[in-house]
C-alpha positions as YAML, in Angstrom:
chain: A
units: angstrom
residues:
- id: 1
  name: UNK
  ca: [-1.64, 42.62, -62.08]
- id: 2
  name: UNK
  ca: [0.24, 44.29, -59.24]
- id: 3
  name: UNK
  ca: [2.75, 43.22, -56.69]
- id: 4
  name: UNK
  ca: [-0.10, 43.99, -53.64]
- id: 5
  name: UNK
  ca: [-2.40, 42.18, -56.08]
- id: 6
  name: UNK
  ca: [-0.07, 38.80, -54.87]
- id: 7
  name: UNK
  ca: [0.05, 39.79, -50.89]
- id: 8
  name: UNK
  ca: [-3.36, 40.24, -50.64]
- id: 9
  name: UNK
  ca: [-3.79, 36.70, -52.48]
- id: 10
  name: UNK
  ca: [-0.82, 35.29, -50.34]
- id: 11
  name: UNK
  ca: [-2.68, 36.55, -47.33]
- id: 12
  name: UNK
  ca: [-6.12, 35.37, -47.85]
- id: 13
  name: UNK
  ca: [-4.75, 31.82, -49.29]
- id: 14
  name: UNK
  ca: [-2.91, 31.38, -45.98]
- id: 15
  name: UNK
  ca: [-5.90, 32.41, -43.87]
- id: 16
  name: UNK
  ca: [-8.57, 30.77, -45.53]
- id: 17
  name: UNK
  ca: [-10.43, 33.44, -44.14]
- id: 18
  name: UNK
  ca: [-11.17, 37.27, -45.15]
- id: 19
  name: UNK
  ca: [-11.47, 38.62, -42.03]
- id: 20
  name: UNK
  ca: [-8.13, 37.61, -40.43]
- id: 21
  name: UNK
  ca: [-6.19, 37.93, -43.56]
- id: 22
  name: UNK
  ca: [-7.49, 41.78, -43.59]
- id: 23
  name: UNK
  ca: [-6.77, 42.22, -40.10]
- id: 24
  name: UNK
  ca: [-2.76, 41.26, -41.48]
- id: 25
  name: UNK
  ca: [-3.35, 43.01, -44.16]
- id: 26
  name: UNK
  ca: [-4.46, 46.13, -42.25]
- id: 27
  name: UNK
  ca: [-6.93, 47.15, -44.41]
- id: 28
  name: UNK
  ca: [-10.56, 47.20, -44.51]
- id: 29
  name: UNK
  ca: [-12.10, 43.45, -45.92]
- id: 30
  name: UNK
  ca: [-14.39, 45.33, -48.91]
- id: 31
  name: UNK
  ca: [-11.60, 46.26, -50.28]
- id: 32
  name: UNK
  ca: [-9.15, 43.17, -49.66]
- id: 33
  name: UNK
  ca: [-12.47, 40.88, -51.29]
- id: 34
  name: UNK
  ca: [-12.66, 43.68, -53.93]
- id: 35
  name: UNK
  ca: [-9.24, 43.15, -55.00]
- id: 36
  name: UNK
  ca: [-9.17, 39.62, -54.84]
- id: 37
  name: UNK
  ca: [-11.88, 39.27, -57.15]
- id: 38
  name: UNK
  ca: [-10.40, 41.58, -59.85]
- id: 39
  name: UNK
  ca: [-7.19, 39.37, -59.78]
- id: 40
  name: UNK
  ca: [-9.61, 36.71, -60.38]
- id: 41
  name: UNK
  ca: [-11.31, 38.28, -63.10]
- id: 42
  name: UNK
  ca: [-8.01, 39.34, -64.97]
- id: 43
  name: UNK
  ca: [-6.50, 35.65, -64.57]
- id: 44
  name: UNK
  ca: [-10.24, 34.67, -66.02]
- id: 45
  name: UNK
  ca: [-9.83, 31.76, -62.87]
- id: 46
  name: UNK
  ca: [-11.29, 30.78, -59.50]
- id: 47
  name: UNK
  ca: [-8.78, 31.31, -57.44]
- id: 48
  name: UNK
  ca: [-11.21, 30.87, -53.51]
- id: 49
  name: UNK
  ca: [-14.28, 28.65, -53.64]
- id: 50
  name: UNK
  ca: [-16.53, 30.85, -51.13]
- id: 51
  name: UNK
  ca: [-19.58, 29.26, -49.72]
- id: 52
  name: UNK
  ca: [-21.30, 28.76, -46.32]
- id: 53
  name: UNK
  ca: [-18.39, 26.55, -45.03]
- id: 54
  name: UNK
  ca: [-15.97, 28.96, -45.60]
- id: 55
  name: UNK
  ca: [-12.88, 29.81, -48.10]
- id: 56
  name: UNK
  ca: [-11.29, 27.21, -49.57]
- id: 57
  name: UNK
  ca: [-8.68, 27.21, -52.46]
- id: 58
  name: UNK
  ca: [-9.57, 26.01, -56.09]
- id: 59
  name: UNK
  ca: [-7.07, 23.66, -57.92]
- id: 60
  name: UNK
  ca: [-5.88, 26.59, -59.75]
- id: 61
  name: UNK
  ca: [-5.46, 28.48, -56.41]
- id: 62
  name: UNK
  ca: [-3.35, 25.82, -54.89]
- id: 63
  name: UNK
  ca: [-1.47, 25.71, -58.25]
- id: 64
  name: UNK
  ca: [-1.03, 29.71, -58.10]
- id: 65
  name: UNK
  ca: [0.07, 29.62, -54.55]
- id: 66
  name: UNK
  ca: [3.16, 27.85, -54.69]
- id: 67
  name: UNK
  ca: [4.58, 30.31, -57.59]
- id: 68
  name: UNK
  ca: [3.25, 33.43, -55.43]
- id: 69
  name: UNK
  ca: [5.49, 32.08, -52.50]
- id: 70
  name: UNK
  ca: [8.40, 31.47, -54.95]
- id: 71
  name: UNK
  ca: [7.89, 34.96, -56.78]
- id: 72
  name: UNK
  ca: [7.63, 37.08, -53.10]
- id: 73
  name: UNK
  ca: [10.00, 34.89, -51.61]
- id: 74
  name: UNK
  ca: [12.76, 35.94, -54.38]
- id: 75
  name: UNK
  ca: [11.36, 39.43, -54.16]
- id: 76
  name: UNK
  ca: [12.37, 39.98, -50.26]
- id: 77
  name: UNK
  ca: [15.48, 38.15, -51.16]
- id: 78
  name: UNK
  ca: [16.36, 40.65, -54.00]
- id: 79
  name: UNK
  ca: [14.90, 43.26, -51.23]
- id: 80
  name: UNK
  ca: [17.36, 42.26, -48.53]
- id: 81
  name: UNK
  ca: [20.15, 41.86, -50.92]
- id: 82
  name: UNK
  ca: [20.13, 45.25, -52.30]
- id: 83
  name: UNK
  ca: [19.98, 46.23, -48.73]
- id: 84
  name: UNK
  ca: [23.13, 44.35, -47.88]
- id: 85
  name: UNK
  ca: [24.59, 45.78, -50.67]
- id: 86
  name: UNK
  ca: [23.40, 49.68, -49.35]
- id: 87
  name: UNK
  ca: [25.07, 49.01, -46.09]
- id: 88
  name: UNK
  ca: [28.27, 47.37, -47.61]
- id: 89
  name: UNK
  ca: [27.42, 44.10, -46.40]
- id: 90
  name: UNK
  ca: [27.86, 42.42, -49.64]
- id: 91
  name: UNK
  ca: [30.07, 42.75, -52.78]
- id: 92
  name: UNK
  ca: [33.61, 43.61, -53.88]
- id: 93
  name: UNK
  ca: [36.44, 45.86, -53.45]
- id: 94
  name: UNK
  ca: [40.01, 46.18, -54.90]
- id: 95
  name: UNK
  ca: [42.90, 47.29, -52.68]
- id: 96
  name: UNK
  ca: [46.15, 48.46, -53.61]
- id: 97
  name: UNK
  ca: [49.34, 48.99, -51.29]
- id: 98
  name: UNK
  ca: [52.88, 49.72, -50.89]
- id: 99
  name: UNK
  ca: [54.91, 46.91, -50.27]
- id: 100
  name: UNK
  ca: [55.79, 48.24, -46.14]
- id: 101
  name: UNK
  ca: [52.22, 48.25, -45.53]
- id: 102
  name: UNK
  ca: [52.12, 44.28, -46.05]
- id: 103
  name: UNK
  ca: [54.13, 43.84, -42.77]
- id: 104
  name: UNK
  ca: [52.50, 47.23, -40.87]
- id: 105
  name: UNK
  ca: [48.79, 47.47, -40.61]
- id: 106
  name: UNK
  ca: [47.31, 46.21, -43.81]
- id: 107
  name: UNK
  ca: [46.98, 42.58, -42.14]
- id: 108
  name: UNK
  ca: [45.16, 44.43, -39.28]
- id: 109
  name: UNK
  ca: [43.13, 46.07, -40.82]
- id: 110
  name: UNK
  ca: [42.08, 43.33, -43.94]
- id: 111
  name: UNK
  ca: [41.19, 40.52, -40.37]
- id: 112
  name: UNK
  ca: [39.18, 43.19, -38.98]
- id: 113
  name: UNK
  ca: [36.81, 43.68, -42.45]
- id: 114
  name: UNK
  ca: [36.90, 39.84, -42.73]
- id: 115
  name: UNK
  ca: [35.37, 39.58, -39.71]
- id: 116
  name: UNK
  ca: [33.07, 42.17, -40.21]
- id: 117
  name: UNK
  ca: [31.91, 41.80, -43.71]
- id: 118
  name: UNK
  ca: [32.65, 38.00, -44.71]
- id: 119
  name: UNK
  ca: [30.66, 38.39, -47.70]
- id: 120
  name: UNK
  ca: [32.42, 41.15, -49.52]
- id: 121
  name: UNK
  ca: [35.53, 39.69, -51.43]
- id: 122
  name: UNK
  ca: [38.71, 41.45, -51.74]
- id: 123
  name: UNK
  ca: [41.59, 41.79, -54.08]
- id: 124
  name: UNK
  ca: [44.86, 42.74, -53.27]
- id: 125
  name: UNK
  ca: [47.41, 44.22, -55.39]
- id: 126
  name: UNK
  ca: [51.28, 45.50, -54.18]
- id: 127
  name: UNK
  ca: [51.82, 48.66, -56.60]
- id: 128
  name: UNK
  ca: [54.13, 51.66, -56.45]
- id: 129
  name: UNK
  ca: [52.20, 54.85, -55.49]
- id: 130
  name: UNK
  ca: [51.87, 56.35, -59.14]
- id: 131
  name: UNK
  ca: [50.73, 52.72, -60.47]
- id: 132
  name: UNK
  ca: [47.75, 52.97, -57.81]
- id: 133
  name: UNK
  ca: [47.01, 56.59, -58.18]
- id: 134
  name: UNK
  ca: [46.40, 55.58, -62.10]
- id: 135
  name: UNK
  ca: [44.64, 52.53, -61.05]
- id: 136
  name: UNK
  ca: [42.00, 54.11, -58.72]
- id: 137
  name: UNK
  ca: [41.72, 57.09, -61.47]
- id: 138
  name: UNK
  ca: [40.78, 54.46, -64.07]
- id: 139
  name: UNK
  ca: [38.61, 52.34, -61.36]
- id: 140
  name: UNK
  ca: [40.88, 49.38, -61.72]
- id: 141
  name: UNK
  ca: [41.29, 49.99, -57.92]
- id: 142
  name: UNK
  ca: [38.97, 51.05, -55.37]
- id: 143
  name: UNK
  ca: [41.29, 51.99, -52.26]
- id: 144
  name: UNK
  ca: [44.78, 52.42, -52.23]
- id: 145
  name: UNK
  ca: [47.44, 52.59, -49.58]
- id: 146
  name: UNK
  ca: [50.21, 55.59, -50.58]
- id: 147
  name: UNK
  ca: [52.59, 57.71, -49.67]
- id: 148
  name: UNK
  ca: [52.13, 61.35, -49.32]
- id: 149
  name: UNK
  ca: [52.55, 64.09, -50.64]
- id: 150
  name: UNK
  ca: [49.53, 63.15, -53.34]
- id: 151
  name: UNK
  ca: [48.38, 65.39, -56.13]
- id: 152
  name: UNK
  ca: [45.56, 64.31, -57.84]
- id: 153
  name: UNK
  ca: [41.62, 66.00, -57.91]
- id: 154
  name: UNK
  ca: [39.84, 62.88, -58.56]
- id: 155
  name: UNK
  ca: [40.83, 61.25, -55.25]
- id: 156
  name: UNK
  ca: [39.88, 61.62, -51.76]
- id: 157
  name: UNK
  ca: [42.26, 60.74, -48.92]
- id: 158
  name: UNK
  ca: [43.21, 60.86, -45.44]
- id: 159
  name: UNK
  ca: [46.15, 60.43, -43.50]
- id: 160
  name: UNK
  ca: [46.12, 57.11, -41.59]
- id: 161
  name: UNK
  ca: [49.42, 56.90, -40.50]
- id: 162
  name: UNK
  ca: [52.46, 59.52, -39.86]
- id: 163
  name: UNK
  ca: [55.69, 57.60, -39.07]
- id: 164
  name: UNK
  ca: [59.16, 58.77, -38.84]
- id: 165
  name: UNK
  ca: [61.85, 57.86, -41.72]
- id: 166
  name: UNK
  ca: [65.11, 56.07, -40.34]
- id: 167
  name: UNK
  ca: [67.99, 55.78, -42.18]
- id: 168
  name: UNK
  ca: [68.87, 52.19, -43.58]
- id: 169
  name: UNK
  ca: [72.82, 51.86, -42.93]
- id: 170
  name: UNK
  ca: [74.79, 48.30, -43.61]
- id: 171
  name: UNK
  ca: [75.22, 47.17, -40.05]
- id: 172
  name: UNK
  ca: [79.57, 47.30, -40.37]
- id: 173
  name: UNK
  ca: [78.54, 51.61, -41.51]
- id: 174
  name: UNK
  ca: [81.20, 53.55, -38.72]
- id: 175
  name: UNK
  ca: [77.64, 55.42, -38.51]
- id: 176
  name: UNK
  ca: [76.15, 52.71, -37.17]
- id: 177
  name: UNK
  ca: [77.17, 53.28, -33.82]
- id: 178
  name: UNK
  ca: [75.57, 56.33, -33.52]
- id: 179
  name: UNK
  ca: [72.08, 56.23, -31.86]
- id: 180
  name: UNK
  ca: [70.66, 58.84, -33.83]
- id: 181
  name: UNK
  ca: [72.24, 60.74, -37.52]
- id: 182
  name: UNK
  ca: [72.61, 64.14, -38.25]
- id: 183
  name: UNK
  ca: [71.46, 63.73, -42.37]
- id: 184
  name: UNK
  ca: [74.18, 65.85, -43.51]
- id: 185
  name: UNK
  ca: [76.47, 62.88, -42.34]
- id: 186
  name: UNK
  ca: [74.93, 60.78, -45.73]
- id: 187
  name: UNK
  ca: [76.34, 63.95, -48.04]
- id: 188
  name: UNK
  ca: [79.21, 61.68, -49.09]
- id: 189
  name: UNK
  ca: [77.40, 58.17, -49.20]
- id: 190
  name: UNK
  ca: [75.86, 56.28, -52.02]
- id: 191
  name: UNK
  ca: [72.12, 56.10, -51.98]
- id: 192
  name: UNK
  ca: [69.84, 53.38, -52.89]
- id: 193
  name: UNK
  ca: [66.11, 54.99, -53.61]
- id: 194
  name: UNK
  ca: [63.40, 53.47, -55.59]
- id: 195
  name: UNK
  ca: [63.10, 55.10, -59.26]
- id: 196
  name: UNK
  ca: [61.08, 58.47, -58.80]
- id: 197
  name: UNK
  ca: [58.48, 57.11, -61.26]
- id: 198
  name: UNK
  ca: [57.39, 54.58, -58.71]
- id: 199
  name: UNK
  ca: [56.05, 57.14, -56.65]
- id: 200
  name: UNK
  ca: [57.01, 61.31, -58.16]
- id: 201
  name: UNK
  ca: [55.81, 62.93, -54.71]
- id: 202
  name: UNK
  ca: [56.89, 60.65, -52.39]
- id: 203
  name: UNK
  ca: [60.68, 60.52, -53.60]
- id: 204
  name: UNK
  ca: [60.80, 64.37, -54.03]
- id: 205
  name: UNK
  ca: [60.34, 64.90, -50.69]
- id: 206
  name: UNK
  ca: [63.32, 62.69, -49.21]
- id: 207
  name: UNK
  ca: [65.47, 64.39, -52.02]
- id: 208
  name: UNK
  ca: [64.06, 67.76, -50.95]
- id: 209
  name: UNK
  ca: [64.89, 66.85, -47.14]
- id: 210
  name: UNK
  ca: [68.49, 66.08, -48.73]
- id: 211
  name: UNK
  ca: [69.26, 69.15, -50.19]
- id: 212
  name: UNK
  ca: [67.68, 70.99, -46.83]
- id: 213
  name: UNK
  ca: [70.70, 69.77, -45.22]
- id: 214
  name: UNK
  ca: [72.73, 70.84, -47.71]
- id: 215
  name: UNK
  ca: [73.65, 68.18, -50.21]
- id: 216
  name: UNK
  ca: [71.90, 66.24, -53.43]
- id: 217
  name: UNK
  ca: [71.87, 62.66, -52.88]
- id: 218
  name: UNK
  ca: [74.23, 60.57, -55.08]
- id: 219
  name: UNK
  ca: [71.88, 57.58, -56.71]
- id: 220
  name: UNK
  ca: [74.06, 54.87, -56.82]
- id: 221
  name: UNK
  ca: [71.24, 52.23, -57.30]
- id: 222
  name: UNK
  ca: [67.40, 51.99, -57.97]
- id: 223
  name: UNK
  ca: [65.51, 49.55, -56.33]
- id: 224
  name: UNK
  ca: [61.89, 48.24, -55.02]
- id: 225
  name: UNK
  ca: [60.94, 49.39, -51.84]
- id: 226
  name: UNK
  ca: [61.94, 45.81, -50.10]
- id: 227
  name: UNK
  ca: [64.74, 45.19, -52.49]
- id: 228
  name: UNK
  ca: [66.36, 48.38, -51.33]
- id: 229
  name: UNK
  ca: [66.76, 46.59, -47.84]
- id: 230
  name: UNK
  ca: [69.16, 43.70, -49.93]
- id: 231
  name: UNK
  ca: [71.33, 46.13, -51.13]
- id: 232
  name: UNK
  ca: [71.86, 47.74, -48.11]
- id: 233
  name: UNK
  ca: [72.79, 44.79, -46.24]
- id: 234
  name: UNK
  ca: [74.49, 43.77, -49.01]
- id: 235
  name: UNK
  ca: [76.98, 47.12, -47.94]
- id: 236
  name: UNK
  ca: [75.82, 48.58, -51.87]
- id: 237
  name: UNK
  ca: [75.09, 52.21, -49.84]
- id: 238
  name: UNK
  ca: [72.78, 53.97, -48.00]
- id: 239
  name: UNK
  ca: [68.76, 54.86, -47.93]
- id: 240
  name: UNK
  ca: [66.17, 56.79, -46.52]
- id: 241
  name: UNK
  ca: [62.70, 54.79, -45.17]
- id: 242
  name: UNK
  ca: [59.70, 54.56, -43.51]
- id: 243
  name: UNK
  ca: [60.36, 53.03, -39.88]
- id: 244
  name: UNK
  ca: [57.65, 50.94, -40.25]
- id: 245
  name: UNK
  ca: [60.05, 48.54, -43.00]
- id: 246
  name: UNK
  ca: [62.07, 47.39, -40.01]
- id: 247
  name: UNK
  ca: [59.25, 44.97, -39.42]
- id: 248
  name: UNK
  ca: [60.49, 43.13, -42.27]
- id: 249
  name: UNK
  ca: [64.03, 42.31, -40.20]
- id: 250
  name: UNK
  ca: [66.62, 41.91, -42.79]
- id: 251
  name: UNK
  ca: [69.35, 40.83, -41.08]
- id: 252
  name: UNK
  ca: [72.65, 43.23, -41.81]
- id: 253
  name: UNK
  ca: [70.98, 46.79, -41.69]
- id: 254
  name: UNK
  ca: [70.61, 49.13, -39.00]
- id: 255
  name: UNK
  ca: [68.09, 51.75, -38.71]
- id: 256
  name: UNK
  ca: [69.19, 55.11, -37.29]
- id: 257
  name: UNK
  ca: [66.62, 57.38, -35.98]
- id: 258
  name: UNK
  ca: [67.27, 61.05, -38.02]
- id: 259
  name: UNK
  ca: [67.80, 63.99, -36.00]
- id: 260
  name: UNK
  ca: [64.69, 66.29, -36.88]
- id: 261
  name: UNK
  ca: [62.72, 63.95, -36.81]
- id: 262
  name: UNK
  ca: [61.35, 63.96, -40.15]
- id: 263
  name: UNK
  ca: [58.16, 61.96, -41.03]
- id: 264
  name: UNK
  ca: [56.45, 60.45, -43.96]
- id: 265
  name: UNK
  ca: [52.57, 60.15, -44.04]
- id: 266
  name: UNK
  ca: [50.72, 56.90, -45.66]
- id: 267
  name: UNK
  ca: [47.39, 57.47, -47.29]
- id: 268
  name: UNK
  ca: [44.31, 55.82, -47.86]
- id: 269
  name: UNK
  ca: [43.09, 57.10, -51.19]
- id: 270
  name: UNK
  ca: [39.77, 56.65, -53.27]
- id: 271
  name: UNK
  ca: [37.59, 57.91, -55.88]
- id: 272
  name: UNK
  ca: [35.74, 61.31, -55.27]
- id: 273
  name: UNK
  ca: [33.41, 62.38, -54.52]
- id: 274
  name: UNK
  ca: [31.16, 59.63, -53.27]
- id: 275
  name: UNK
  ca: [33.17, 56.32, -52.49]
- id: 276
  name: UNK
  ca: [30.22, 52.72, -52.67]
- id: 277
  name: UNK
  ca: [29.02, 51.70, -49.65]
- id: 278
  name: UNK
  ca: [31.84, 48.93, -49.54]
- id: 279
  name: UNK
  ca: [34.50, 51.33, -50.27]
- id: 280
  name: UNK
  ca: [33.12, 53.97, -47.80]
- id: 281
  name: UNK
  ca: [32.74, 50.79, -44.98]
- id: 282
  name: UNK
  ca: [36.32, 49.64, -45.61]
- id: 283
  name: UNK
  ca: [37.87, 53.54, -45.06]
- id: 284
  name: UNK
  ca: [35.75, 53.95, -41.60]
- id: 285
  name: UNK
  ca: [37.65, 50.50, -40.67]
- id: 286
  name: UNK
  ca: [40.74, 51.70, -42.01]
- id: 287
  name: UNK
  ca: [40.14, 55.46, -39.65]
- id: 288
  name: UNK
  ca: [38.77, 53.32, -36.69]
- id: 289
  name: UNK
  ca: [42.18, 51.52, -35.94]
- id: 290
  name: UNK
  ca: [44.41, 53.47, -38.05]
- id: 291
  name: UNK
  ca: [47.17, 51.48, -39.36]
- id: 292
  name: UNK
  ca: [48.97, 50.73, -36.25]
- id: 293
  name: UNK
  ca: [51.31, 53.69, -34.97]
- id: 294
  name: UNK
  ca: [48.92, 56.33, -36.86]
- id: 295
  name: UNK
  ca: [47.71, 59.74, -36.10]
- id: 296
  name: UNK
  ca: [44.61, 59.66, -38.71]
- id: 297
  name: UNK
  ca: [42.75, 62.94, -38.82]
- id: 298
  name: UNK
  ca: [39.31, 63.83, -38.59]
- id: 299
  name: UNK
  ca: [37.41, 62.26, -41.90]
- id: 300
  name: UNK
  ca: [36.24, 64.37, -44.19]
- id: 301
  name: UNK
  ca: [32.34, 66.42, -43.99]
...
């Protein structure tokens, strides 16, 4: 017995008539009466009494019909499904993120796939860069939000958003009253930095923009990302971070633009080479509005 084997019986059952159910059919009615009597013959049932009064179903074709409609019915549901699933529609992803992207962009960006795909659900985890680059590696996560520079062959990426790092002063620092720093002023001040296995590539580089100005930052404390802020206001020293962090207004810090300009880039980040549908839906969202103040570059071909 074969699926067509069950639309041609569906067809004819509905019709009650050979002609009309070939015309749906689109094929020729030989072969539609052909086929409907070798189902018959390998069920060993009557399936149509045929007579001069027309085509009428036996007790065991009424019987067979309502499983046909239940069996095709779950068929174009499984169909449609898998479909779904193709286009993204449907399923589940895993998101990871740096703490500063909670309060820049994320919530943007997670409303706007709500609203577009209500049916896939998400999971959100706040991890340090080299947490999520392990996590994505070992498909515990599916995207992840990091800072650049990233090393790491297994992952794709692209730059969503290129913001420019502020220094994080307590607000009674005599710097404060400058409108913008030169970062040779920090030489003598106490830092606050998260520990450099939170995120290797991302701390080298505002150590490596330290020592470009001539001095190695003195680590007085080690901190989370958002904890750093505390000690700051708390007068403990000085930091280096994102702008984008000021949207969590601590009260008793002030950012100083950094003369230079220097910027840090956030990633989106995923498995290579070929991301699910889900994943690859969620990263075109993620490019369309790019993470609020971004500059994302053209994806990937």
């Amino acid at each position: 017995m074969e699926l067509r084997h069950l639309r041609y019986f569906l067809a004819v059952a509905e019709e009650l008539h050979f002609g009309r159910a070939a015309r749906r059919l689109r094929i020729a009615q030989p072969p539609l009466s052909r086929q409907i009597r070798d189902l018959e013959e390998e069920m060993a049932v009557q399936l149509f009494r045929r007579d001069r009064r027309g085509v009428a179903l036996t007790p065991a074709g009424t019987s067979f019909l309502g499983d046909v409609r239940g069996i095709l019915g779950s068929l174009d549901r499984a169909v449609d499904q898998a479909q779904r699933a193709d286009r993204g529609e449907v399923g589940s992803i895993m998101v990871g993120y740096v703490s500063s992207v909670a309060y820049s962009g994320l919530p943007e960006v997670l409303r706007a796939f709500r609203l577009r795909y209500p049916e896939v659900s998400i999971g959100l985890h706040e991890m340090p860069p080299a947490a999520q680059v392990k996590a994505l590696r070992d498909g515990e996560l599916d995207v992840g939000f990091v800072r650049a520079p990233m090393e790491e062959s297994s992952l794709d990426s692209e730059v969503v958003r290129r913001e420019p790092l502020v220094a994080a002063l307590p607000a009674a620092h005599p710097l404060a009253a400058a409108k913008r720093i030169e970062l040779a002023s920090l030489a003598g001040e106490p830092f606050i930095l998260f520990p450099r296995w939170r995120g290797p590539g991302f701390f080298d580089y505002i150590v490596g923009l330290c020592r470009a100005a001539g001095f190695s930052p003195r680590i007085a404390y080690e901190a989370a990302q958002l904890d750093i802020l505390s000690l700051v206001a708390g007068g403990m020293g000085v930091s280096i971070v994102p702008s984008s962090i000021r949207a969590v207004r601590r009260a008793g810090i002030a950012f100083r633009p950094i003369v230079g300009n220097p910027s840090a880039d956030l990633l989106v980040a995923w498995r290579a080479p070929e991301p699910s549908p889900v994943v690859r839906e969620f990263v075109a969202i993620v490019q369309k509005m790019g993470m609020g103040r971004s500059k994302p570059r053209a994806p990937k071909t």
